[in-house]
C-alpha positions in Angstrom: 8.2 20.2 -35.4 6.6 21.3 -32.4 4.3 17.9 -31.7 8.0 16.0 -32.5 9.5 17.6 -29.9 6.6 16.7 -27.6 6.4 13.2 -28.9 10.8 13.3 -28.3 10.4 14.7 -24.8 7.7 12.4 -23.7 9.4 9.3 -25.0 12.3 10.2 -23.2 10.7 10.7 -20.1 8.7 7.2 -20.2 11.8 5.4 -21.0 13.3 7.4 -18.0 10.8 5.8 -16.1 10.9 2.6 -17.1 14.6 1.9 -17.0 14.7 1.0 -13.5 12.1 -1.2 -13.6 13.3 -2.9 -16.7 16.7 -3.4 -15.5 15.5 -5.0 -12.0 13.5 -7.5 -14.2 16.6 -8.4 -16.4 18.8 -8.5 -13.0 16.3 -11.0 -11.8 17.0 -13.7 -14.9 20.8 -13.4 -14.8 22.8 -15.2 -12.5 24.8 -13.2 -9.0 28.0 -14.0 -11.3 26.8 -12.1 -14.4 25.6 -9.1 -12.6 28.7 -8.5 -10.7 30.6 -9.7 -13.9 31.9 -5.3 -15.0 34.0 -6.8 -17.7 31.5 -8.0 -19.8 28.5 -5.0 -19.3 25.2 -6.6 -21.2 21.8 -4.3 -21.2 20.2 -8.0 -22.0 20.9 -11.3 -19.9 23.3 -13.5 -21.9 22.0 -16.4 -20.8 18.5 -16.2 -19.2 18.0 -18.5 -15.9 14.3 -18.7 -14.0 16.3 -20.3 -11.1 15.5 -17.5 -9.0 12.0 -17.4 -9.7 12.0 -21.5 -9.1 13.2 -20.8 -5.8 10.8 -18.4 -4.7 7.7 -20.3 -5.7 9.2 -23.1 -4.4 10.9 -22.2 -0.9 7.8 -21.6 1.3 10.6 -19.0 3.5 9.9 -16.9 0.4 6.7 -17.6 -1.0 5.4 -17.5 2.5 6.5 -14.1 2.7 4.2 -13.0 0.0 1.3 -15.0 1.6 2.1 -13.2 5.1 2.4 -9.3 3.5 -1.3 -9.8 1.7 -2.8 -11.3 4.7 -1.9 -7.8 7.1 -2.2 -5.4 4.0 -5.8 -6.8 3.2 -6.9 -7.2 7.3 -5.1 -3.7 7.5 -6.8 -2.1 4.4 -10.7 -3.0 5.4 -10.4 -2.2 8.7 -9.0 1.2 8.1 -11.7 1.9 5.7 -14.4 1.0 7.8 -13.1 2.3 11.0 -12.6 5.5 8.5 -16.2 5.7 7.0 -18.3 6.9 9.5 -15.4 8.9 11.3 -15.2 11.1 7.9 -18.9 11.3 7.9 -19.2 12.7 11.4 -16.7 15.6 10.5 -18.3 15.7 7.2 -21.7 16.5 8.6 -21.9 17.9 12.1 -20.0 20.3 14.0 -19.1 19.7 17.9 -16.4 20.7 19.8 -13.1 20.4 19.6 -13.8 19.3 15.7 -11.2 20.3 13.9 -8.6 19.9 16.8 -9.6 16.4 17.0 -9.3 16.2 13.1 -5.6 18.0 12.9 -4.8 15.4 16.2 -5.7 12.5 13.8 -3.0 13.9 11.1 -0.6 14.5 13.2 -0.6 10.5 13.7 0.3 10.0 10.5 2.9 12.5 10.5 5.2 11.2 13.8 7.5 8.2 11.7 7.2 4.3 12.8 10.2 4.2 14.4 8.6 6.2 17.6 5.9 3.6 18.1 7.6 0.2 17.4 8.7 -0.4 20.9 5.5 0.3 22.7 3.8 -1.8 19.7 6.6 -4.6 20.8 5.9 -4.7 24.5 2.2 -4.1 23.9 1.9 -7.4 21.1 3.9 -9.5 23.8 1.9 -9.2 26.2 -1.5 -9.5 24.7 0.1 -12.4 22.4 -0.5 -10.6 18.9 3.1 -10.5 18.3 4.3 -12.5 15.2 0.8 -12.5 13.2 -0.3 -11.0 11.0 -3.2 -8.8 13.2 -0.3 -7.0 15.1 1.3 -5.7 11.3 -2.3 -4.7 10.3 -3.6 -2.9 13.8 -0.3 -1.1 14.2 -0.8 0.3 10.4 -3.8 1.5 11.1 -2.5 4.2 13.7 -1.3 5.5 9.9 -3.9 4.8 7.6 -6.9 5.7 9.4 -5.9 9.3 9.6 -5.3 9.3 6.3 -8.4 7.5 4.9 -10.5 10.1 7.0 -9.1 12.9 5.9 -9.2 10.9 2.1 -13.1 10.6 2.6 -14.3 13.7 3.9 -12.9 15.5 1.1 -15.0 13.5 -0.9 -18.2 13.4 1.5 -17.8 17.3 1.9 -18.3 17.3 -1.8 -22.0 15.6 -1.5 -25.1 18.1 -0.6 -26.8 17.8 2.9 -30.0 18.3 0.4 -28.9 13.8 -0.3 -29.1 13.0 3.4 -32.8 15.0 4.1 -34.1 13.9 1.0 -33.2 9.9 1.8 -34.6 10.8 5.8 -37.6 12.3 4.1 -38.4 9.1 1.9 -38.4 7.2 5.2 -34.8 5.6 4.8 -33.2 4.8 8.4 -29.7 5.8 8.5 -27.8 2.5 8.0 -30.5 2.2 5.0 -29.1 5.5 3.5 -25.7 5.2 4.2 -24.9 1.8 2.7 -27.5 1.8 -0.2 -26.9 5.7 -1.2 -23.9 7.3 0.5 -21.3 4.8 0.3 -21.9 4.1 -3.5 -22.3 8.1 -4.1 -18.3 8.6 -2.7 -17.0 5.2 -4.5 -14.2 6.6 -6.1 -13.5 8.2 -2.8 -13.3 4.5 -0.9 -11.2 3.6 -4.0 -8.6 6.0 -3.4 -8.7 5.7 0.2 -8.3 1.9 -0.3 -5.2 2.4 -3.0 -3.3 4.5 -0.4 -3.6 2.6 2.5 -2.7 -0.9 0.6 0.2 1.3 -0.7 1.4 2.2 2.7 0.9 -1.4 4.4 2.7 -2.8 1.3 5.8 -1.3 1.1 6.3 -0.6 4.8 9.4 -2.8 6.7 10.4 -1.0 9.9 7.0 -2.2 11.5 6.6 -5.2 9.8 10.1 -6.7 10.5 10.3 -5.8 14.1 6.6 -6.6 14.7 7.0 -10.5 13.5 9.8 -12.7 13.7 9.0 -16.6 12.1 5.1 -17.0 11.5 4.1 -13.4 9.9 7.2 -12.0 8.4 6.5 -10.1 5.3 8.5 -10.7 1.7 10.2 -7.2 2.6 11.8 -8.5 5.6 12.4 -11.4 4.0 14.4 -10.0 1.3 16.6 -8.1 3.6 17.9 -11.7 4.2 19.7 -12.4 1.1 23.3 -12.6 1.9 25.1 -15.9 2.2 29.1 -17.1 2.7 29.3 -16.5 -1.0 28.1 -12.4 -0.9 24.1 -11.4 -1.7 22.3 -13.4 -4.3 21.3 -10.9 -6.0 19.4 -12.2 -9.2 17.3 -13.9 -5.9 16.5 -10.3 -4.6 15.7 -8.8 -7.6 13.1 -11.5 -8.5 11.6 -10.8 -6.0 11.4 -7.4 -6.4 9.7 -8.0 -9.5 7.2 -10.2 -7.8 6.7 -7.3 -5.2 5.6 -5.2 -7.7 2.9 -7.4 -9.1 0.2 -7.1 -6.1 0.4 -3.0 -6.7 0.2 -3.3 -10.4 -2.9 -5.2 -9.9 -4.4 -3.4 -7.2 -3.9 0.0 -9.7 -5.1 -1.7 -12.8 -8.6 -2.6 -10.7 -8.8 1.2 -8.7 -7.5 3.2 -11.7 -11.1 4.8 -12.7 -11.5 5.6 -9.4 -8.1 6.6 -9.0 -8.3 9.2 -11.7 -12.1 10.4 -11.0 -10.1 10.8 -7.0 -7.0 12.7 -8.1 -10.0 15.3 -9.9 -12.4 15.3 -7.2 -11.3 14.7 -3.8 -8.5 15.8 -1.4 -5.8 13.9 -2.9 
């Protein structure tokens, strides 16, 4: 009775889960009419369309979009990761002044919201000519990632003996030698994690993205904000895409997810 009511409860709670992303997958192959159609409620689509779909991969405003959000999420990603690396090892390993002040002053850049910075990100991208591409979405995300990954990494680098890094020395390894060939592969699921949250952030994040392009570089999630038409929103359109949205993610969590796991036990997640 007891492992039924566990098996009930957990069910239950998956299905919980799942409904939302279920029902944004059956919005997306109905028609607008059938969604807003209350008279006739359906939990499956009563005639299936792929017109939405056809649209997407077949407008380049929309598909576009998609090519735009993994060009700055991916630029925005490896820089903040490498920028990242050797910052966490410095406060990993050596103790200067001012340390942990500078380390709480890198935080608290991930703590202020986006909104504060987009107009001195505006006038600063105008002038220099990095507005509307896809370098001014990734630079300006990495006043928010990089804090993070740092503080991501030297959990996990604080968690390696000093004995690895005087042995290596020892053995005659320079210091790029040991770093790349031993550190770096020793904190892997540490770079995974720090990788996962920072293509998370970049990935869902609009109000820099939208105001920082306009034509060239705007993201999908900008670009679904522009659904409306005479008719009302088309909204088996914006639930397609939705759907796609949340393919790049999935895949991104099905490739990190043993370092995701080993991350979550081990570092400071």
């Amino acid at each position: 009775m007891k492992q039924f009511l566990k098996a009930t409860v957990t069910t239950v709670y998956i299905v919980f889960l799942l409904l939302p992303i279920y029902w944004l997958i059956s919005m997306s192959l109905r028609t607008t009419n059938e969604i807003l159609d209350t008279t006739k409620f359906s939990f499956f689509p009563r005639n299936i369309t792929f017109d939405s779909y056809n649209k997407i991969f077949t407008d380049p405003t929309w598909y576009m979009g998609y090519v735009h959000s993994l060009e700055y999420v991916g630029i925005n990603t490896m820089i903040s990761v490498a920028v990242a690396l050797p910052a966490a090892y410095a406060f990993s390993r050596y103790r200067f002044l001012g340390d942990k002040h500078l380390f709480f002053w890198l935080l608290s850049n991930r703590m202020a919201p986006p909104a504060v910075f987009v107009l001195p990100f505006y006038q600063l991208y105008s002038e220099v000519g990095l507005f509307d591409t896809p370098w001014a979405v990734a630079l300006a995300h990495t006043l928010f990632n990089v804090p993070l990954a740092v503080w991501i990494l030297e959990g996990f680098m604080s968690g390696v003996p000093k004995e690895l890094d005087e042995t290596a020395f020892v053995d005659g390894y320079s210091f790029p030698r040991f770093f790349f060939r031993i550190f770096v592969p020793t904190i892997g699921a540490g770079i995974g994690v720090a990788c996962f949250f920072c293509f998370m952030f970049s990935w869902v994040e609009l109000l820099l993205a939208k105001n920082l392009t306009r034509i060239a570089a705007k993201p999908i999630a900008a670009i679904m904000t522009k659904t409306a038409s005479a008719s009302g929103y088309e909204l088996g359109l914006l639930a397609a895409a939705g759907v796609l949205t949340i393919v790049p993610g999935a895949i991104v969590i099905y490739f990190v997810r043993n370092y995701i796991a080993k991350g979550f036990a081990l570092g400071r997640v």
